[in-house]
Every structure is written in C-alpha cells, then in structure tokens.
N, C-alpha and C positions, 0 to 999 in steps of 0.2 A: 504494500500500500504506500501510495509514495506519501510525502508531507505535502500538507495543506499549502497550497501558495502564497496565502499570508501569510507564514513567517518569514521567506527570505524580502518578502513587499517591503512588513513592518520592521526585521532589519535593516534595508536600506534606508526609508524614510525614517528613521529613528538615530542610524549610526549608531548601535549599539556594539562596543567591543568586545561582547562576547553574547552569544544566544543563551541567556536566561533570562528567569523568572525576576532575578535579583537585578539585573540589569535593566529591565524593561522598568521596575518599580523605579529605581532611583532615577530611569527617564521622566516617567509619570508625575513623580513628586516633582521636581525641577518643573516640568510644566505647570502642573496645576498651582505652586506659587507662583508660577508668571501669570497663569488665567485670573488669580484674585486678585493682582496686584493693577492688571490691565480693568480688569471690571471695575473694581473699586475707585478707579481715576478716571474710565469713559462713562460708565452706568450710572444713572440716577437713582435703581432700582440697587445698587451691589454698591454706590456709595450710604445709601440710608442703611444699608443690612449689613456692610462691613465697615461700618464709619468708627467703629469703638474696639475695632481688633483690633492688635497687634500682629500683622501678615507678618513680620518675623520671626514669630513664635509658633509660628504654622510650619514648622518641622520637620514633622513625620507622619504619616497618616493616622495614627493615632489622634495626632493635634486636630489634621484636619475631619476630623468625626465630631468636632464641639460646634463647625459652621453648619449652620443653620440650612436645612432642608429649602428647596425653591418647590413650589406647588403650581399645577396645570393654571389654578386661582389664583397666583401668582401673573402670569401672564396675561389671563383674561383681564385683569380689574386694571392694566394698563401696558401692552407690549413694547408702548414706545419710549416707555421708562428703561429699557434693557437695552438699549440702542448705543451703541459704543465707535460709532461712524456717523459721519452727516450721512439725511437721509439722500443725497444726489450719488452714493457711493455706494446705493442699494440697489443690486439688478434684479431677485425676486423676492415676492413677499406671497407667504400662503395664507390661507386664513382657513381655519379648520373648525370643523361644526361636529366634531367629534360624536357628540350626544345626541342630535338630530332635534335638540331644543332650541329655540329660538333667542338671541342674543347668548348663548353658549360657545364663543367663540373665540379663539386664538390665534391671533397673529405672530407667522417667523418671519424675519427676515435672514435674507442673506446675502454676501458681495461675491463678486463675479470669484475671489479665491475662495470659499468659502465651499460655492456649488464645484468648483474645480475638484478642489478633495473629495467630495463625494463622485465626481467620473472618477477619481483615480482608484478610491475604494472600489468603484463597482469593478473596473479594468479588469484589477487583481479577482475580487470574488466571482466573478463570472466565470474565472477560469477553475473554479472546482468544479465545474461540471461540465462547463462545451469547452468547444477549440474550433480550428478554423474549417472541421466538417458537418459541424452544426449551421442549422437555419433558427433561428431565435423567432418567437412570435409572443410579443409583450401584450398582455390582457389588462391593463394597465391606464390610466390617466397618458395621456403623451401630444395632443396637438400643440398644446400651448408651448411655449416656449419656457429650460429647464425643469418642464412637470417629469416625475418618476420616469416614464417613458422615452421621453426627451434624452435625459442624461443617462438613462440607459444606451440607448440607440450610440450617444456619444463615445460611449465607455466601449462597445463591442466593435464600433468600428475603428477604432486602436489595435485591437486584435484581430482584423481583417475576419471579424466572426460578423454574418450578413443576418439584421434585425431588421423584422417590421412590427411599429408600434399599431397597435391593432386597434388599440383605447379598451377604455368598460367592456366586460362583454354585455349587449344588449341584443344582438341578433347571431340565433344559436348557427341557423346557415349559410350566414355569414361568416363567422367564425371558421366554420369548417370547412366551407370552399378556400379560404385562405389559405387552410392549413394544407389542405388535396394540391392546392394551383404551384406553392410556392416550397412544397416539400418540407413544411417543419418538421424538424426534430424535433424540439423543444420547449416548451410554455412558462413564464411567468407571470404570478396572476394571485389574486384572489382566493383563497383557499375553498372558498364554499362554490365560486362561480367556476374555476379549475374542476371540479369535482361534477359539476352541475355539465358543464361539457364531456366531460367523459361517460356521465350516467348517459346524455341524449346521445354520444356518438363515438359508440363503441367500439366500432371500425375502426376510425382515428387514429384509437389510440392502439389498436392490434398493430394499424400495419406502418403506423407514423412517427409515433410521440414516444419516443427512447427518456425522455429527460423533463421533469417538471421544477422550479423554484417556485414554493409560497410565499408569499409575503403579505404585508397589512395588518393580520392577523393571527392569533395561534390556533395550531395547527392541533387536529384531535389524532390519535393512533388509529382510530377508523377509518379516518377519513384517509392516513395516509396508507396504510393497508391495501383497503380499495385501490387507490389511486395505482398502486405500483402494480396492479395485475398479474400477483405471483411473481414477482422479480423479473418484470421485464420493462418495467417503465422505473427507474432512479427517481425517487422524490425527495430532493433538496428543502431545507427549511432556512431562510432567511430571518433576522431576526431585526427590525429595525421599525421609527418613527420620525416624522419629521422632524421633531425637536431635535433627534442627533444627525440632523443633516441626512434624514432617509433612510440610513446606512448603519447597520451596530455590530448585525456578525452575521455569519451562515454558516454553515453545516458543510466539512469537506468529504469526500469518498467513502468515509466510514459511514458518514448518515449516524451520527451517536452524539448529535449536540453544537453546539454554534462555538467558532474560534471568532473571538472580539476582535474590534477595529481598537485597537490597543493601543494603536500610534496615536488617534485625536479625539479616543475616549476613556476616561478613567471610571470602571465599573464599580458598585458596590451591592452585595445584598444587606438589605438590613431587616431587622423584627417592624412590621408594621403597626406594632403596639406601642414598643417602648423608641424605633426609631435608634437601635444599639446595630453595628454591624454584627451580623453574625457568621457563625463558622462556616468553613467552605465543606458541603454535602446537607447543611441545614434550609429549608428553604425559608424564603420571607420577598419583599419587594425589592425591584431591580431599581438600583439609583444609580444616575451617570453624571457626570462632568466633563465637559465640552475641553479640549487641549489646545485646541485651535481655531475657535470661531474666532473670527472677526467684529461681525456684526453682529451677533446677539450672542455671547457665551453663558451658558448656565449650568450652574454650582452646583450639588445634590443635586439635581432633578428629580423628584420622583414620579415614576412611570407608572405605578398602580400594577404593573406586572407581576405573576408569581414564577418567582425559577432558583435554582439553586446553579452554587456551582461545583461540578465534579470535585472531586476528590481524585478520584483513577486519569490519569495520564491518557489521552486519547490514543489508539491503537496508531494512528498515522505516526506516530514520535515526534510529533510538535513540541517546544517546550513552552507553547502559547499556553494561557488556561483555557477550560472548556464549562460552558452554561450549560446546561441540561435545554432541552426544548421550553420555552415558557410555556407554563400552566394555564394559563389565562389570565382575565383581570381580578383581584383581589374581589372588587365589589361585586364580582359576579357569583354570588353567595346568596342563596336564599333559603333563610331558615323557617321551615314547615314542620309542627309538631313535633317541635323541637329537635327535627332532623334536619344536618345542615345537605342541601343540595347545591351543586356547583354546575355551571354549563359545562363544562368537562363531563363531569359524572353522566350527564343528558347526551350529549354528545357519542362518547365513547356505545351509548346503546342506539341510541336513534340512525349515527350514520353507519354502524355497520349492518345496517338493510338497504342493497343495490336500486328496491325501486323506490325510496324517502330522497326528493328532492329538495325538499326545503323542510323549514320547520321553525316556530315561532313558541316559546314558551312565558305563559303571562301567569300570574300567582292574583286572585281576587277577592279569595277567602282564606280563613286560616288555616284549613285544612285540607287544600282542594290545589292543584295545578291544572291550570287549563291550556293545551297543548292542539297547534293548529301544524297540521302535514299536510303540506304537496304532495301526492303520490303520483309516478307516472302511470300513465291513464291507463294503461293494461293490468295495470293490479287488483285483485281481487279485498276490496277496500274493507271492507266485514273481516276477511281472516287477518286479514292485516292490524287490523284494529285490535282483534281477539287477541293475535299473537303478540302484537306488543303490550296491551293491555297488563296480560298474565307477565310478562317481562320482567315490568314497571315494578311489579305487587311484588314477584320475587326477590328482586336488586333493593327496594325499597321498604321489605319487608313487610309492608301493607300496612303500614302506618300513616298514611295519608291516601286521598284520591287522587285518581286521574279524571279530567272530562276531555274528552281526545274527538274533535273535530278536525275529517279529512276535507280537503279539495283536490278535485283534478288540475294537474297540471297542465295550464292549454299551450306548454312554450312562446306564449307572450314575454310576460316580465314578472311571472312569479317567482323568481328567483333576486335575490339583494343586489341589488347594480350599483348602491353608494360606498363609498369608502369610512361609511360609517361601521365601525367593530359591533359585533353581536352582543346581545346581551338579555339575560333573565329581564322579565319584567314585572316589578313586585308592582301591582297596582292595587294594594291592599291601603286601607284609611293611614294617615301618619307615614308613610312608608318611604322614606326619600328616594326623589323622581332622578 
C-alpha cells in the first residue's frame, strides 16, 4: 500500500526536517502563534477576544487550550468583524444557510491566496484516488466562479486529470448521459444524492464508476457498503467545511479514516461538555485552527462534529495522524423515552435497504418518531413497511413508536439537492429548532 500523498505534499509545504509527528507539532505551534498574533492586530473580533492575553505565554498547546473557543454564532452575529484584509482584497465571499432557517447565516470570506491553498490541497488529495486515467464528474456546486466545483476543476487540471463540473445533481438522466457520453470513472458528490444515483442507475455504476469521493457531509457505513458494490466501486471519504477553506482531510487507499490538511490546519478533539481536549481514540467535537488564512483566520473553531482520533498508525505508514470517519453532528441527538437516538443509528438501518431513497425523520411527541420514505416505485410498500417496522422495534427494543409514512419516488426532486447537512427533527413543544 503505498503512503498517502499528503505526506510528502505537507513535507514540502511545511519544510519539515525530519517526517514526524514531533516535527509537524513544533511546525503547528510556530504557526498558530503567528495566526493569534496576526488576528489579534487585523481582527476586531480576535482583538476584543485576545485583547487581555498574553500571546507570549501561548507556548505550548497546552497554553493554547485556555483560548477561548470561536462558535458558528460567532460569525453569524457579525462576519465582518473577523476581517483581517481590506475588503477590495477579497475575491470570494460564501454565505451559508446551513440550517435552512431564515437569517441563519454565515459569511466566509477569502483572498485570491487563500482559495489558492485550497486548489493546492485539493491537487495533492485528488491524487489518492484518480490519476491521469481517470475522467472526474463533480456533482457539486461549480458555475460560479471559485464554488467547490470551480476549484476542483482547477486543482485536477494541474494533474492533467480531465473534470466536468456537473453542478447539484437535479436531473437523474442527465447525470447519466454525462457519465455514458464522457466515460466517467469517477464521482464527487453529495453523499445521499451519490447514492441516490446509483440506486436509479445501476448500470452506471456496473460498467462505469470505479471511484467515488463524498463530501459535504458524513458519511453512514451503509450507505458506503452499498455504494462500493462488493469491492468494485473504491469509496473515498473527504472530510471538510467551508470554514476550513473546503478542504480538512480524506481518506487515502486504505479507506480507514481521513489524513489532515496539517500544513494550514491545527486539529483538536475536545469533550463537548466541559470543552477539555481529550485523549486520542476518545471521541468528543472536532475543533480546528486556520494556519494560514489570510482573510478570515479562526481560533478553536468549533465544528459541532463527532470523531475521534486513531490511536493505530494507518496501515499506509504515514507518520501523518489519522480521524476516524466523522460520526455526524453532535446535535443530531434525539432523546425518546429516554433512549438517546442519533441519525447515524437511523441511518446505519434505513440505508442499508437498496430500494429506500430518501428518508426524512421528525420527533412530534414524546414517545412517537414519525419517519417519511421515498421508496422506489417497484417496491412492495406494505412488506417494506412491515419489515422495517419489526427492525425498528428490535434495534430499539420497542421502547418507543414508529408512525412510518411511505411515498413513491416519481425521480422528480425527491431527493435533497441543497447543500444543507441532514438532520433529526425534534418538533416537539420547547425543543430547540
């Protein structure tokens, strides 16, 4: 198994004189006093938050665990406070509706080197899975100018690897005449619409589709099961958010966990209670620190993600560290009868049934989940009911209900085309929205 291509990447961009773990930290610390010391003299937002440090006494990472966490809420309730460039120095700005609530919104910015580092990330990450005999077909955001797409397209044609950005998937035979005319190999995408194309077009992915990368969101073990059709489709997990510039890690030829963007981001897991780092194979939320933004750097960030980090050395011999796959989102927890259920735990049963194309779960009472399935339309909707029904009761011990309303799938647009992440929906009285 050869090594991961990020490490000779984050070698070179790092100039580390020797490949370890010990090297890369005392890279990381030197950075990240340069990132507080540059925030704290461009930011409005990191001079009120670090105006009563002492950045010289920021250390060791140790030290830096006393600074103070940056929240999503953080950025909503004024992104232009984080601004550390005039804005004429700014080439794009995203604004992110993450929740699908109205004025729930986040703005990034970032300068023409800013999006540079992430083509260069992607350059390197791309290359754990295609090479220059792959055809790439991106399911992704991409006319606009630097959208995911965009700087993908940028990053593969550095490696003489031939992309088309395809956009959202919103039209399923469209998709796949693409994929028939222009000989794809290989897909990045959306984890549920990825999925949602190879349930409608089987074929595809028999005699086409060698290689898949998810991204956006995390990724369930059913879902990638399925996907890989008995080992003959490789399905890659990507691990990233806008806030880190898109880009955070992927998964190299082992498929056993994401090796980090390590050069221009500083990881941490912490307890999402007390906010303490904790040990590596413990899980709790993923928090990162920007190395090199320019135009908006942020300190702790916290991501709301669940993931751990290995302990076991990845079988490649990287001396990089390795994340486990993220869990999903912390808040995506809902306790019924005083059993906790997680989208994962729904996940893990729902998609590993071949004809469930979608699926939506809302909580209305306190003892009741009420669960809405896409099926495709040749399924026998009754046994299908029956048999997850009885599923449910077993995995759940029948401690709560299910009320399980099906709809046929008419491959319109029952399927999620927004870049909004999934999520449980507790619509019960009091229940934060």
């Amino acid at each position: 198994m050869n090594v991961t291509p990020l490490e000779s990447w984050i070698q070179e961009r790092t100039h580390l004189a020797r490949p370890s773990q010990e090297a890369l930290r005392a890279y990381q610390l030197e950075k990240v006093q340069t990132t507080l010391r540059y925030a704290q003299s461009k930011s409005r937002f990191y001079r009120e938050r670090l105006g009563e440090i002492d950045l010289d006494a920021i250390d060791s990472f140790k030290a830096f665990e006393t600074i103070a966490f940056t929240t999503p809420e953080d950025i909503r309730r004024n992104a232009y406070d984080f601004l550390c460039v005039p804005t004429h120095e700014i080439e794009r700005i995203v604004t992110l509706n993450t929740s699908g609530t109205t004025g729930d919104e986040k703005r990034l910015f970032f300068t023409h080197e800013d999006l540079e580092t992430t083509i260069d990330f992607f350059h390197c990450g791309m290359r754990c899975l295609v090479d220059e005999r792959d055809k790439v077909m991106v399911l992704l955001p991409g006319p606009s100018f630097a959208s995911i797409g965009d700087l993908l397209k940028k990053a593969l044609q550095r490696s003489g690897i031939e992309c088309i950005v395809h956009g959202v998937l919103d039209d399923i035979e469209a998709a796949a005449a693409c994929i028939f005319q222009n000989g794809i190999t290989a897909i990045v995408g959306i984890p549920m619409q990825v999925s949602y194309l190879a349930r409608m077009k089987k074929e595809l992915f028999d005699t086409h589709i060698k290689k898949v990368l998810l991204s956006t969101d995390y990724v369930a073990d059913a879902l990638v099961k399925s996907l890989s059709r008995n080992g003959t489709c490789q399905v890659f997990n990507h691990y990233g958010m806008t806030e880190m510039g898109y880009g955070g890690g992927v998964e190299c030829a082992c498929l056993s966990g994401y090796h980090l963007r390590e050069n221009d981001l500083y990881f941490e897991i912490v307890d999402p209670m007390t906010g303490k780092v904790v040990e590596d194979g413990t899980y709790g939320e993923v928090v990162f620190t920007t190395l090199n933004r320019q135009a908006m750097p942020l300190i702790r960030y916290k991501t709301g993600d669940r993931a751990r980090f290995l302990v076991e050395p990845c079988a490649c011999g990287t001396f990089l560290r390795r994340m486990e796959k993220v869990r999903g989102r912390i808040e995506n927890t809902l306790s019924v009868e005083g059993h906790e259920i997680t989208l994962r735990d729904l996940d893990e049963i729902f998609l590993a049934y071949e004809s469930l194309m979608d699926y939506r779960v809302e909580c209305y009472d306190p003892n009741r989940l009420h669960v809405r399935l896409v099926l495709d339309k040749n399924t026998d909707a009754k046994a299908f009911q029956n048999a997850l029904k009885q599923e449910l009761h077993v995995r759940f011990q029948s401690k709560f209900d299910f009320e399980i309303e099906i709809e046929e799938d008419d491959r319109s647009s029952k399927i999620t085309r927004s870049m909004i992440k999934r999520k449980i929906h507790d619509c019960r009285q009091g229940a934060k929205r």
